[in-house]
PQR file with spaces between the fields and no chain letter, atoms N, CA, C, O and H, PARSE charges and radii, in Angstrom:
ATOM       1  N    UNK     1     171.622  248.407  182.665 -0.4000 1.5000
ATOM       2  CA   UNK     1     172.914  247.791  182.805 -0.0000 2.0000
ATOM       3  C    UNK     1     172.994  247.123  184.180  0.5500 1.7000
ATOM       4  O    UNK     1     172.737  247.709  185.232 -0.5500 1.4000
ATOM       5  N    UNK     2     173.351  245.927  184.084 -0.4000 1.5000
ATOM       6  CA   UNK     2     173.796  244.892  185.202 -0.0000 2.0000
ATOM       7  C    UNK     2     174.987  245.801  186.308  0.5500 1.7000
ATOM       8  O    UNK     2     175.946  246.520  186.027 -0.5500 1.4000
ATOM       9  H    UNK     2     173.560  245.452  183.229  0.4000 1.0000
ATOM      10  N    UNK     3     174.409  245.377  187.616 -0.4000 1.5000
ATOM      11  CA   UNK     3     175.730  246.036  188.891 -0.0000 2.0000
ATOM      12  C    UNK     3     176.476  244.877  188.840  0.5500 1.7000
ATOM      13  O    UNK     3     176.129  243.764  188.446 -0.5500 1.4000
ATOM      14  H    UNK     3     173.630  244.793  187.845  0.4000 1.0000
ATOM      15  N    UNK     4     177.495  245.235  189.262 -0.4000 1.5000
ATOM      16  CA   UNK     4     178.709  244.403  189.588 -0.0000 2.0000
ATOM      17  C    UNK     4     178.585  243.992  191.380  0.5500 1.7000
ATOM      18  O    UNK     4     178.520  244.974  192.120 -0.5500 1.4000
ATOM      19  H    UNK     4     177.777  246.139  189.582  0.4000 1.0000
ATOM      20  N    UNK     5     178.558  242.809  191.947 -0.4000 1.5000
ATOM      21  CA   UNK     5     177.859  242.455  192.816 -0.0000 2.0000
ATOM      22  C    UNK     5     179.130  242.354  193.893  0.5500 1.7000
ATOM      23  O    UNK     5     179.298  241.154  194.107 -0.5500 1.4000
ATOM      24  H    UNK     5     178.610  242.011  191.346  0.4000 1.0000
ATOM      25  N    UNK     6     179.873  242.969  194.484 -0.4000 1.5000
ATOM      26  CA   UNK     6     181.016  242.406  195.478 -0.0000 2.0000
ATOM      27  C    UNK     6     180.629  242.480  197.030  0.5500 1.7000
ATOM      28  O    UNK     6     179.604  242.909  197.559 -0.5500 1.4000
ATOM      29  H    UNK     6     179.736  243.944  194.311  0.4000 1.0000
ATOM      30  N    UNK     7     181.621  242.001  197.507 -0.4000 1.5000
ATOM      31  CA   UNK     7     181.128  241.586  199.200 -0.0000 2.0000
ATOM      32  C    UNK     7     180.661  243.186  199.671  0.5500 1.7000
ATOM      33  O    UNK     7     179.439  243.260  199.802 -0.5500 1.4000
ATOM      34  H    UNK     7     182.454  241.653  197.077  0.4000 1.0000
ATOM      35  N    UNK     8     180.912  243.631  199.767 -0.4000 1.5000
ATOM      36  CA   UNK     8     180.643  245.091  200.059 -0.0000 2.0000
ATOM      37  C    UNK     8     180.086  246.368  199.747  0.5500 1.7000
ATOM      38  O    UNK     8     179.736  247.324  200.439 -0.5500 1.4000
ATOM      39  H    UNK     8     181.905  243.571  199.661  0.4000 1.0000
ATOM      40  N    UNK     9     180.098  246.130  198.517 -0.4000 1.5000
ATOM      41  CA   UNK     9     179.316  247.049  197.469 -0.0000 2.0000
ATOM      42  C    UNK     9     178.777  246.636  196.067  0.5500 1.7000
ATOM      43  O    UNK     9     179.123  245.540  195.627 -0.5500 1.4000
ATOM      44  H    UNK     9     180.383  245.353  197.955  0.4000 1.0000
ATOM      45  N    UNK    10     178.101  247.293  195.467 -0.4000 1.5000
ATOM      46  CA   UNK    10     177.252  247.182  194.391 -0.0000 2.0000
ATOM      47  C    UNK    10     178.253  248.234  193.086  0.5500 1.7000
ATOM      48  O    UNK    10     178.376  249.385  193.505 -0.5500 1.4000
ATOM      49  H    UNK    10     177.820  248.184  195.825  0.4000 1.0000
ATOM      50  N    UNK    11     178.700  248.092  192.158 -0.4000 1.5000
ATOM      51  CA   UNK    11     179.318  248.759  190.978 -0.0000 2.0000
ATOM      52  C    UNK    11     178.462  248.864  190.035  0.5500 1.7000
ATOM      53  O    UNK    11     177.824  247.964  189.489 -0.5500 1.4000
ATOM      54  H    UNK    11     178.601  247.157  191.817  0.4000 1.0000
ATOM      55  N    UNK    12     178.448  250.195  189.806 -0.4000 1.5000
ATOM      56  CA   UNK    12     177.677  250.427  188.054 -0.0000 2.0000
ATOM      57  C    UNK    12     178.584  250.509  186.798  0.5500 1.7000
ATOM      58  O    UNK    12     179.007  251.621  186.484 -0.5500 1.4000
ATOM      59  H    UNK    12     178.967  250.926  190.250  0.4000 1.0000
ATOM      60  N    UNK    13     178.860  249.613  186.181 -0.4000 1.5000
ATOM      61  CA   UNK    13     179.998  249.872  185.635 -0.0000 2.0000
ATOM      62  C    UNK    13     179.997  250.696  184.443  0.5500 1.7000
ATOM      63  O    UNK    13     180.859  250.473  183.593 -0.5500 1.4000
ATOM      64  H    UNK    13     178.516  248.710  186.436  0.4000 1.0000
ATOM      65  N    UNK    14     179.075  251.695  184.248 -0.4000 1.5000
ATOM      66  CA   UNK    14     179.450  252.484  183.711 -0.0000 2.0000
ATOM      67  C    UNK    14     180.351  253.545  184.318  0.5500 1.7000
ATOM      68  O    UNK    14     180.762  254.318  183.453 -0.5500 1.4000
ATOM      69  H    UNK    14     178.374  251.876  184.938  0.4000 1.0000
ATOM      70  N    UNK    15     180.783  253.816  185.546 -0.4000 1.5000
ATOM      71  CA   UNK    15     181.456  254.251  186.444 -0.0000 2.0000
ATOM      72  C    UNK    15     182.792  253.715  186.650  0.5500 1.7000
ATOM      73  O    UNK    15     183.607  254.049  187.510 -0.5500 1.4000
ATOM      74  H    UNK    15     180.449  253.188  186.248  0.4000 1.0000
ATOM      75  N    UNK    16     182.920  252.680  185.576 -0.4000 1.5000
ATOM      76  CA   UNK    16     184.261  252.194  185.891 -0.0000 2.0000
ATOM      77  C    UNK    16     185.118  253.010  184.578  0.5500 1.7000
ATOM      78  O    UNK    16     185.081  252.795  183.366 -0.5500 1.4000
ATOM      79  H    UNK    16     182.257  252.409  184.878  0.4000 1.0000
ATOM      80  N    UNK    17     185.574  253.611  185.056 -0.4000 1.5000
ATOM      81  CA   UNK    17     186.657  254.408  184.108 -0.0000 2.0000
ATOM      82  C    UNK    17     188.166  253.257  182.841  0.5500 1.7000
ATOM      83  O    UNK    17     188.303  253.221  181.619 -0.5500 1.4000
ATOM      84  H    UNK    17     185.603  253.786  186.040  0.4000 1.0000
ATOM      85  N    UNK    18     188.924  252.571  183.954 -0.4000 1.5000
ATOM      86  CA   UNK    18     189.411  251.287  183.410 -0.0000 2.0000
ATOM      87  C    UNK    18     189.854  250.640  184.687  0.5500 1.7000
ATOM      88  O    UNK    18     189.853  251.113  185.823 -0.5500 1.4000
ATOM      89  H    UNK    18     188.813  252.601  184.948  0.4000 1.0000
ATOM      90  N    UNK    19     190.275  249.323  184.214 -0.4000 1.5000
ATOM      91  CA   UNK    19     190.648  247.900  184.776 -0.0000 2.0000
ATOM      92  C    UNK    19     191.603  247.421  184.784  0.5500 1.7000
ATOM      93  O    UNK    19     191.673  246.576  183.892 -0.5500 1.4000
ATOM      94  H    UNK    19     190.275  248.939  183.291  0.4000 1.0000
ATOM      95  N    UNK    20     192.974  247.554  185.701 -0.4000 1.5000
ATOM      96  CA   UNK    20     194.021  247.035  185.162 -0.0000 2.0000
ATOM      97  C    UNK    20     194.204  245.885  186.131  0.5500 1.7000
ATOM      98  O    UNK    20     194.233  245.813  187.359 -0.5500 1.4000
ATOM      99  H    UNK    20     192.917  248.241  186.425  0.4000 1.0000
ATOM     100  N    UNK    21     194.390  244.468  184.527 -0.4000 1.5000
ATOM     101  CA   UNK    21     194.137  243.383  185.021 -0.0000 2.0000
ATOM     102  C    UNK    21     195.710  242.839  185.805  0.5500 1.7000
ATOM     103  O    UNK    21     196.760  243.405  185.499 -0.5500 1.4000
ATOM     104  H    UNK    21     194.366  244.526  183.529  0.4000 1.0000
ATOM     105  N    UNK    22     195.696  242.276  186.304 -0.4000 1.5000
ATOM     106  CA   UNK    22     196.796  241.508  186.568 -0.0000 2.0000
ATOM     107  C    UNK    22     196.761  240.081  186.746  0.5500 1.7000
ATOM     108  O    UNK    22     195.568  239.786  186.822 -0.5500 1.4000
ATOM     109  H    UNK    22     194.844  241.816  186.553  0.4000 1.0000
ATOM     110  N    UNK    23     197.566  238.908  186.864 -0.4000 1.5000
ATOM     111  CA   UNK    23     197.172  237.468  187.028 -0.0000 2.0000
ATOM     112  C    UNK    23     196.503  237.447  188.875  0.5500 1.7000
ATOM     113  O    UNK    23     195.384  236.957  189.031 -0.5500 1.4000
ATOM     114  H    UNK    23     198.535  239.148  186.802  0.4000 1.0000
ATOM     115  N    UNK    24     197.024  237.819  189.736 -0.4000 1.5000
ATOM     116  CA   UNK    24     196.314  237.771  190.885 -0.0000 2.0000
ATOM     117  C    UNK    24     195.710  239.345  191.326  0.5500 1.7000
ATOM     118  O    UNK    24     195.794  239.836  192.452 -0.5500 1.4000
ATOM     119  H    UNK    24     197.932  238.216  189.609  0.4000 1.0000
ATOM     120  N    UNK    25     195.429  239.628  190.784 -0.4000 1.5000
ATOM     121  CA   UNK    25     194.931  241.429  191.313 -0.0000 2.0000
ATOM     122  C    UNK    25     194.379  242.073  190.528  0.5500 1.7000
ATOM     123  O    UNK    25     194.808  241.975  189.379 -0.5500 1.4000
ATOM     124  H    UNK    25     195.360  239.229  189.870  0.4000 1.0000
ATOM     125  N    UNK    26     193.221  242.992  190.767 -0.4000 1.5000
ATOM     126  CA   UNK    26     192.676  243.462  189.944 -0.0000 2.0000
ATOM     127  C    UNK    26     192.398  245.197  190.441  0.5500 1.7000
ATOM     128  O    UNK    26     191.592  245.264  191.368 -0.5500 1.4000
ATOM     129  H    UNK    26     192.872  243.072  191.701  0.4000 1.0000
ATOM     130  N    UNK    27     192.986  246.685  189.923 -0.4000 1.5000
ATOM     131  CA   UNK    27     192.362  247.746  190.494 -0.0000 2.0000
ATOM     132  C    UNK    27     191.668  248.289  189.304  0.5500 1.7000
ATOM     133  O    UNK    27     192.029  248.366  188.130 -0.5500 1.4000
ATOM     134  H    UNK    27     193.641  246.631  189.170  0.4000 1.0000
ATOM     135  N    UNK    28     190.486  248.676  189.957 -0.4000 1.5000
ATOM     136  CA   UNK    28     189.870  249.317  189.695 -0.0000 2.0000
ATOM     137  C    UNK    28     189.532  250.916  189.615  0.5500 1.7000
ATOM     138  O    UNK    28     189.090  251.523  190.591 -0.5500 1.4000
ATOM     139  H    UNK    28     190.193  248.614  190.911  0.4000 1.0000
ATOM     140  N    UNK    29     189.781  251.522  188.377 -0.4000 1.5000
ATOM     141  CA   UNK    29     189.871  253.119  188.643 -0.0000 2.0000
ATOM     142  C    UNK    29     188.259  253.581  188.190  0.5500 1.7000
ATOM     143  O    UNK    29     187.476  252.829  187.609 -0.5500 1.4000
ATOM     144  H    UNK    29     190.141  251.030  187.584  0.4000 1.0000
ATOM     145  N    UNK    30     188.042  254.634  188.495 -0.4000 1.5000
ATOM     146  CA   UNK    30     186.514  255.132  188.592 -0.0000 2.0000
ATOM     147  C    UNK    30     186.669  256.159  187.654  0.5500 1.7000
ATOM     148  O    UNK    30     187.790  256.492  187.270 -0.5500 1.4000
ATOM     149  H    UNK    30     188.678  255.245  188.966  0.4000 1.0000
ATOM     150  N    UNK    31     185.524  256.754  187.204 -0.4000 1.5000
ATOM     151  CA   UNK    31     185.491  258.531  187.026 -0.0000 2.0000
ATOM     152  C    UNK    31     184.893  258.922  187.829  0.5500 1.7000
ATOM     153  O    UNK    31     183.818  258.593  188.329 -0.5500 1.4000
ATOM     154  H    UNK    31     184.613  256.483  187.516  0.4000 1.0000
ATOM     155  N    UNK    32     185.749  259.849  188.040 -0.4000 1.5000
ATOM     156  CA   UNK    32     185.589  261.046  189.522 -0.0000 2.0000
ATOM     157  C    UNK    32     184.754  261.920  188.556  0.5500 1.7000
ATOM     158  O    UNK    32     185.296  262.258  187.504 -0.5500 1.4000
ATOM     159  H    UNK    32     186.623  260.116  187.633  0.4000 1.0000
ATOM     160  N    UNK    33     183.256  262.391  188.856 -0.4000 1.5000
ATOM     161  CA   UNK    33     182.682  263.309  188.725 -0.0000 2.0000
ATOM     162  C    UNK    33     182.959  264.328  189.103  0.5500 1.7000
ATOM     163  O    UNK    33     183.070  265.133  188.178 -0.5500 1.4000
ATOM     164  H    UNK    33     182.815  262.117  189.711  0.4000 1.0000
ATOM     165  N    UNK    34     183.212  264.890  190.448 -0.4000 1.5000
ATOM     166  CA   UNK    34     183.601  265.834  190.940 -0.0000 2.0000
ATOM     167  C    UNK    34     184.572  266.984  190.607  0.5500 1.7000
ATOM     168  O    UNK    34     185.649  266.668  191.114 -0.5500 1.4000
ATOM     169  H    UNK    34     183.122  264.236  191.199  0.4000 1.0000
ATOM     170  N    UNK    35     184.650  267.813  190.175 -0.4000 1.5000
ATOM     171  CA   UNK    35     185.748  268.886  190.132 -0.0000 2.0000
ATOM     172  C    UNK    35     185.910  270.053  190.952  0.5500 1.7000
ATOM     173  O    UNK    35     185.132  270.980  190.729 -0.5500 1.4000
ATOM     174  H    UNK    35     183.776  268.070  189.763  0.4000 1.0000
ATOM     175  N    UNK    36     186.510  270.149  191.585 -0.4000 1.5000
ATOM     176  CA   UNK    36     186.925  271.705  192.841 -0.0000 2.0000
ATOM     177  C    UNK    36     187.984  272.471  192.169  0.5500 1.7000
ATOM     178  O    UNK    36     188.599  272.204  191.137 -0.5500 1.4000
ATOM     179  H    UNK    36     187.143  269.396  191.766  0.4000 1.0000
ATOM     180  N    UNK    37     188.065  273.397  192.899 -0.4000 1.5000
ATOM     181  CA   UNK    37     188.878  274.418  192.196 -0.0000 2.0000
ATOM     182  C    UNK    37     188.881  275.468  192.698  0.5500 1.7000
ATOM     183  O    UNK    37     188.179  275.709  193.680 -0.5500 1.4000
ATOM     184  H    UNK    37     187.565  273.613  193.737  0.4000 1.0000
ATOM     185  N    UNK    38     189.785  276.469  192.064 -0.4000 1.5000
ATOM     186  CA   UNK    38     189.509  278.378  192.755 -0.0000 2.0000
ATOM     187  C    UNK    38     190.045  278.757  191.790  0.5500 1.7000
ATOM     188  O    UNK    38     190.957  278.141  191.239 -0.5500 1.4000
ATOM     189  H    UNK    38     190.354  276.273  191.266  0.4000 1.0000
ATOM     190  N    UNK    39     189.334  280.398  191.214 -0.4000 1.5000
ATOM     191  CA   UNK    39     189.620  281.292  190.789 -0.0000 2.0000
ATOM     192  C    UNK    39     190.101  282.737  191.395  0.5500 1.7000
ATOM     193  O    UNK    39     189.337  283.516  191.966 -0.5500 1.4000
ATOM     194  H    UNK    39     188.593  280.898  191.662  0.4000 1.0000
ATOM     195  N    UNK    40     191.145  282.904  191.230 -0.4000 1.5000
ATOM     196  CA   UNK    40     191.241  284.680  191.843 -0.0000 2.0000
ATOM     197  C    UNK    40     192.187  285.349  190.410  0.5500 1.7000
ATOM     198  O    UNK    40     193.289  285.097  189.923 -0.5500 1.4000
ATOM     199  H    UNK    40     191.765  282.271  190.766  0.4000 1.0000
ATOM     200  N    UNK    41     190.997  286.373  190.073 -0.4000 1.5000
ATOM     201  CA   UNK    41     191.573  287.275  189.701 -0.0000 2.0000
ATOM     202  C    UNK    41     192.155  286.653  188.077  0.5500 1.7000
ATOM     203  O    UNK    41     193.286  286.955  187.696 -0.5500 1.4000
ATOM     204  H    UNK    41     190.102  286.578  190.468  0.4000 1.0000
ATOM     205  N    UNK    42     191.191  285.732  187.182 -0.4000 1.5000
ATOM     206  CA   UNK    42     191.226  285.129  186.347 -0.0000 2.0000
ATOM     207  C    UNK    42     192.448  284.269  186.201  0.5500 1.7000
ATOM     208  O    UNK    42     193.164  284.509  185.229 -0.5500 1.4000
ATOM     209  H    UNK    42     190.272  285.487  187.491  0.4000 1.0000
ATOM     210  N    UNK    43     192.762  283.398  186.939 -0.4000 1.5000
ATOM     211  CA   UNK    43     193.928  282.331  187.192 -0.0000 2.0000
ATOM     212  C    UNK    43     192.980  281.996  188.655  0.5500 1.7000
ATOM     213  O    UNK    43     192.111  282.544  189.334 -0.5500 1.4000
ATOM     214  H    UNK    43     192.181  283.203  187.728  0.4000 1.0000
ATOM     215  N    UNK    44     193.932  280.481  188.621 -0.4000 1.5000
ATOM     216  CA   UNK    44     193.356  279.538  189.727 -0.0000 2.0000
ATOM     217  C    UNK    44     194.280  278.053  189.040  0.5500 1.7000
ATOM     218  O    UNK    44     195.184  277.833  188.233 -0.5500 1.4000
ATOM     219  H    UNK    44     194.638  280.037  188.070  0.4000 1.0000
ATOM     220  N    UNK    45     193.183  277.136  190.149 -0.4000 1.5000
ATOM     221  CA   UNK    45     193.628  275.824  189.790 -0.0000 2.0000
ATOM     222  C    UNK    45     192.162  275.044  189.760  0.5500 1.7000
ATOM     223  O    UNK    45     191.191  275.532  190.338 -0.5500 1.4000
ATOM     224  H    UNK    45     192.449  277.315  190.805  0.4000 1.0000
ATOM     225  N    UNK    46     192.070  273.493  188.867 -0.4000 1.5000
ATOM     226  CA   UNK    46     191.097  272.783  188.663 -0.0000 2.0000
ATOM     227  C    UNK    46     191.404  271.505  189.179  0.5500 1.7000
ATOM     228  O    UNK    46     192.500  271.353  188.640 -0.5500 1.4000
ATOM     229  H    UNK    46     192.859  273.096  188.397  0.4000 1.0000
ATOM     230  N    UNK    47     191.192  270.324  189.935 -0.4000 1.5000
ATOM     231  CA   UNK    47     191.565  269.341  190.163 -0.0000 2.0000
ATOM     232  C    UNK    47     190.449  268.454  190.373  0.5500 1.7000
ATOM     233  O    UNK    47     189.411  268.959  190.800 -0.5500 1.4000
ATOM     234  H    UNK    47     190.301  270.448  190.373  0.4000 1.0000
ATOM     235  N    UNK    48     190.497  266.992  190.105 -0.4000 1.5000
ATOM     236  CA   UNK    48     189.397  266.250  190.425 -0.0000 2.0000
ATOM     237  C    UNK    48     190.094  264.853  190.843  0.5500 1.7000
ATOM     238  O    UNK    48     191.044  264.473  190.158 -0.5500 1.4000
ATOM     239  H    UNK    48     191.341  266.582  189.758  0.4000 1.0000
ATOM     240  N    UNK    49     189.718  264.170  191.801 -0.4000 1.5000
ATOM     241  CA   UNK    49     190.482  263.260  192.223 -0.0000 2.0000
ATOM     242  C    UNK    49     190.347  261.456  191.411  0.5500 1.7000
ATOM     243  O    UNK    49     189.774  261.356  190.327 -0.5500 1.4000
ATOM     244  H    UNK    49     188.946  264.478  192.357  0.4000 1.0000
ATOM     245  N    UNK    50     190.759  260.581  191.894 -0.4000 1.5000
ATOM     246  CA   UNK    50     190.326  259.089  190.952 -0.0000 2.0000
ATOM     247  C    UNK    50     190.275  257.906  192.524  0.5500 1.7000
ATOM     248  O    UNK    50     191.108  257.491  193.330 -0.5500 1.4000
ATOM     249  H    UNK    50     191.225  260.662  192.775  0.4000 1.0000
ATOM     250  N    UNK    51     189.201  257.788  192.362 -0.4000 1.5000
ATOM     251  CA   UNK    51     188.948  256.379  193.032 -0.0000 2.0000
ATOM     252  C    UNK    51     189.164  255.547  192.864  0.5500 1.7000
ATOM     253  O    UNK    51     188.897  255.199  191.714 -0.5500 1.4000
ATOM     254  H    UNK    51     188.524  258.125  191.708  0.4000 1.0000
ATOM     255  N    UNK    52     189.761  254.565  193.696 -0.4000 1.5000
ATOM     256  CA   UNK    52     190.257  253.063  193.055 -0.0000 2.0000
ATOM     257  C    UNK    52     190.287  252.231  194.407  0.5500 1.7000
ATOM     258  O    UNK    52     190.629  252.391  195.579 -0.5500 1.4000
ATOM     259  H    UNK    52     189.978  254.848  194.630  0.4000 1.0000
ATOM     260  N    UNK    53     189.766  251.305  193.635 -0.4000 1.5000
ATOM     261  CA   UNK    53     189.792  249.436  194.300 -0.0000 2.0000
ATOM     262  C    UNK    53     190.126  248.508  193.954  0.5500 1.7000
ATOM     263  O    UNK    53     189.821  248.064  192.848 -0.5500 1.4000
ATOM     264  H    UNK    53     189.488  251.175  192.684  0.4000 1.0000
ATOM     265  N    UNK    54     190.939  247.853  194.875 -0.4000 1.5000
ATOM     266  CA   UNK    54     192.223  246.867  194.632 -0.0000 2.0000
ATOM     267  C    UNK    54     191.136  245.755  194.860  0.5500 1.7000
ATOM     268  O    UNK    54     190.160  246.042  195.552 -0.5500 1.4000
ATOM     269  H    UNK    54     191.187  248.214  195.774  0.4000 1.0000
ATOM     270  N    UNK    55     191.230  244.755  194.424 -0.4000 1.5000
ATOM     271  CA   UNK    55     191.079  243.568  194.134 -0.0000 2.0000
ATOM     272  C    UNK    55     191.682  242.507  194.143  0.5500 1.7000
ATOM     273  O    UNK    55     192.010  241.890  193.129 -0.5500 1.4000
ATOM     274  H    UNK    55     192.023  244.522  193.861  0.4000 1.0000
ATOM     275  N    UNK    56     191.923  242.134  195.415 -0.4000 1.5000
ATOM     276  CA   UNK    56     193.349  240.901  195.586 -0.0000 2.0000
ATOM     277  C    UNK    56     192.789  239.562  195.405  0.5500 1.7000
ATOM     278  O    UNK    56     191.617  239.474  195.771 -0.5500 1.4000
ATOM     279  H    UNK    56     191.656  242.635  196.238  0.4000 1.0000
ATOM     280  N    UNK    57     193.492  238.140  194.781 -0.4000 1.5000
ATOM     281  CA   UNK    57     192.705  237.053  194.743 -0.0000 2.0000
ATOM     282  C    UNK    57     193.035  236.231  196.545  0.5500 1.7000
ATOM     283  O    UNK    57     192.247  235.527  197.176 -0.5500 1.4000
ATOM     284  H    UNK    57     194.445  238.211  194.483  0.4000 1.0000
ATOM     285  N    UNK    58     194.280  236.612  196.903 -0.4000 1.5000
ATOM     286  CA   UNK    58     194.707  236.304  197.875 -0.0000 2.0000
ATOM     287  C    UNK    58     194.130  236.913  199.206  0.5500 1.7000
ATOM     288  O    UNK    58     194.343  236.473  200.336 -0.5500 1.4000
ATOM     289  H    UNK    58     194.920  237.184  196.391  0.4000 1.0000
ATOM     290  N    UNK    59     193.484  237.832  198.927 -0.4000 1.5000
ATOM     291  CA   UNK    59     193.092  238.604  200.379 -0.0000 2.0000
ATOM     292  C    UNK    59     191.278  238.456  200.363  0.5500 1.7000
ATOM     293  O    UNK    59     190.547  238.377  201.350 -0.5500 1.4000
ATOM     294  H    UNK    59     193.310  238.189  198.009  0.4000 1.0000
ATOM     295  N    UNK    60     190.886  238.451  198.924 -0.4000 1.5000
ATOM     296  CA   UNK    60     189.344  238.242  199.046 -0.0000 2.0000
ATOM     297  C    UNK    60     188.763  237.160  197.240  0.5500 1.7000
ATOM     298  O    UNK    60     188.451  237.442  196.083 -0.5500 1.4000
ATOM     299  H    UNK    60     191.480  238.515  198.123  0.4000 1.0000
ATOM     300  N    UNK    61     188.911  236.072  197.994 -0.4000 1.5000
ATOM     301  CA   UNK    61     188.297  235.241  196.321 -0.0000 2.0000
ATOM     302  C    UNK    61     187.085  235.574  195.710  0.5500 1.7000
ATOM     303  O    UNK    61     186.936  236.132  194.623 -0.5500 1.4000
ATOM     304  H    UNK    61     189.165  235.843  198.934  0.4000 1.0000
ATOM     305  N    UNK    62     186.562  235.337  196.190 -0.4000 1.5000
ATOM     306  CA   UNK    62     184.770  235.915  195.747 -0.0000 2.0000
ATOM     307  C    UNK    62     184.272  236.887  195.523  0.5500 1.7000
ATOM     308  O    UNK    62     183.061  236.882  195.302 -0.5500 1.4000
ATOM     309  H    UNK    62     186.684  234.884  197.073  0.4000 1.0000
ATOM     310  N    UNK    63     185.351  238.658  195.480 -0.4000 1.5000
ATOM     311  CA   UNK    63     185.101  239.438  194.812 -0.0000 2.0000
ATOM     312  C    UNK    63     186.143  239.029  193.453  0.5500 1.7000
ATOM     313  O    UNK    63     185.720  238.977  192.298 -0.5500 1.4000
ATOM     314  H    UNK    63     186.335  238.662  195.660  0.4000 1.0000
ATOM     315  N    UNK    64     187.520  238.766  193.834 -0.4000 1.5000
ATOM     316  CA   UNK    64     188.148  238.380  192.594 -0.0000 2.0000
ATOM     317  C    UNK    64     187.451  237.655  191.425  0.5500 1.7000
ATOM     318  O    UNK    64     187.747  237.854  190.247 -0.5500 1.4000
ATOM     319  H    UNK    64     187.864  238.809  194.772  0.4000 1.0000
ATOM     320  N    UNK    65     186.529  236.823  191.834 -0.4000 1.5000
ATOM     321  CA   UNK    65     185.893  235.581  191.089 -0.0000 2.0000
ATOM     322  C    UNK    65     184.817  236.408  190.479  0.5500 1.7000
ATOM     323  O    UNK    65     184.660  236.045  189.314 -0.5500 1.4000
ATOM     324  H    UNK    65     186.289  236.661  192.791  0.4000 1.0000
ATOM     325  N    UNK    66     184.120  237.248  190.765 -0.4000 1.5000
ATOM     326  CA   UNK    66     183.178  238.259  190.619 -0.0000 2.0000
ATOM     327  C    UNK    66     183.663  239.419  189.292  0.5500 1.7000
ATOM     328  O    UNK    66     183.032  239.839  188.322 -0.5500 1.4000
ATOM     329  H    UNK    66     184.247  237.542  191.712  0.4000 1.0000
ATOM     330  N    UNK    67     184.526  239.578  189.593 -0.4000 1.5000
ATOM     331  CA   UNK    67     185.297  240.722  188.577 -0.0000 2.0000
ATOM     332  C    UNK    67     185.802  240.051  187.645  0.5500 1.7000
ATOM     333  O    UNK    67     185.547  240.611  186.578 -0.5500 1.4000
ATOM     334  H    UNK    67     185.039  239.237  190.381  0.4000 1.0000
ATOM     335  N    UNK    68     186.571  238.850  187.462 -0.4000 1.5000
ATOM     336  CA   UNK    68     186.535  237.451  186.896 -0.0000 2.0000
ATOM     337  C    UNK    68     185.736  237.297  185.641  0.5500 1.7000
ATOM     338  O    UNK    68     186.055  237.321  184.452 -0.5500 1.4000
ATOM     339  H    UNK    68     186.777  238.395  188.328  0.4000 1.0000
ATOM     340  N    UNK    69     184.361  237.095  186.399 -0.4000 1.5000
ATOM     341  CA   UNK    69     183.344  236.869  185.817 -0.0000 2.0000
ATOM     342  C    UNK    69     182.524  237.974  184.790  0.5500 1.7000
ATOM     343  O    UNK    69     181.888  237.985  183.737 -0.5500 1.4000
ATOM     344  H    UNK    69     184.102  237.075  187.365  0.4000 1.0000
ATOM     345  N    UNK    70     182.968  238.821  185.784 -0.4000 1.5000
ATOM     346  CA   UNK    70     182.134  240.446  184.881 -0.0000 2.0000
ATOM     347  C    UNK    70     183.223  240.709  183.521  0.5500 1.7000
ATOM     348  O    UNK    70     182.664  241.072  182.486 -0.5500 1.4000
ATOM     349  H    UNK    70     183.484  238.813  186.640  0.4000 1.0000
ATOM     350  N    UNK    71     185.192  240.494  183.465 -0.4000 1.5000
ATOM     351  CA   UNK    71     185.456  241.064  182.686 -0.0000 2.0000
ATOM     352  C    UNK    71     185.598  240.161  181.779  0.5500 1.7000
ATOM     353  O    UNK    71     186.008  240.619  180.712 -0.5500 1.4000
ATOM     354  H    UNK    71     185.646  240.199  184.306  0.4000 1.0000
ATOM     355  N    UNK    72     185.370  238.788  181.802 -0.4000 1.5000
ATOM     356  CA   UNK    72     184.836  237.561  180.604 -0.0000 2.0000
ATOM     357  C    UNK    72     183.963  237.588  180.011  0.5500 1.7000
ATOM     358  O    UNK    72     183.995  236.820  179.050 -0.5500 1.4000
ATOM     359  H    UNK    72     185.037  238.416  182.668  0.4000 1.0000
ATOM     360  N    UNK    73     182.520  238.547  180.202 -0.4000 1.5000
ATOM     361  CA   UNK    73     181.578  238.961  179.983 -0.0000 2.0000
ATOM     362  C    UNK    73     181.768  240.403  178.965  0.5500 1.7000
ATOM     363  O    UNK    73     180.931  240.576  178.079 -0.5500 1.4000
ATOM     364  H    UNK    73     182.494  239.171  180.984  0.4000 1.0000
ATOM     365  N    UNK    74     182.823  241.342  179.129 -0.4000 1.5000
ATOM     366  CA   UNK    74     182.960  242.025  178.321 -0.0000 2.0000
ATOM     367  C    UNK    74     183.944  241.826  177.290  0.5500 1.7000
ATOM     368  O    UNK    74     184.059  242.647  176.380 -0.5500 1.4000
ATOM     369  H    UNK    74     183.504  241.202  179.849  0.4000 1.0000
């Protein structure tokens, strides 16, 4: 599978959880692999957090144009 190529980083997009598009903006939510937690005494708590990247057309074109391009492709 093709990376997703932006000014700063490389995306596997199987890692992209979903995409919410907008006409100028684009975030990006992840799956968080990770899960932490505690048990005492058979009760606790489980939590795992969500990563996300904003995607502005106004603040950066050429990743916008990039993500653009990748979700015309799917």
């Amino acid at each position: 599978m093709k990376f997703i190529r932006l000014t700063t980083m490389l995306i596997h997009p199987s890692s992209i959880k979903y995409v919410t598009i907008q006409p100028n903006h684009y975030t990006i939510h992840f799956q968080h692999h990770i899960v932490s937690g505690m048990m005492l005494a058979g009760s606790g708590i489980v939590s795992s957090g969500n990563d996300i990247i904003h995607i502005s057309k106004e603040k950066n074109l050429t990743d916008f144009e990039a993500m653009s391009k990748w979700i015309e492709q799917v």
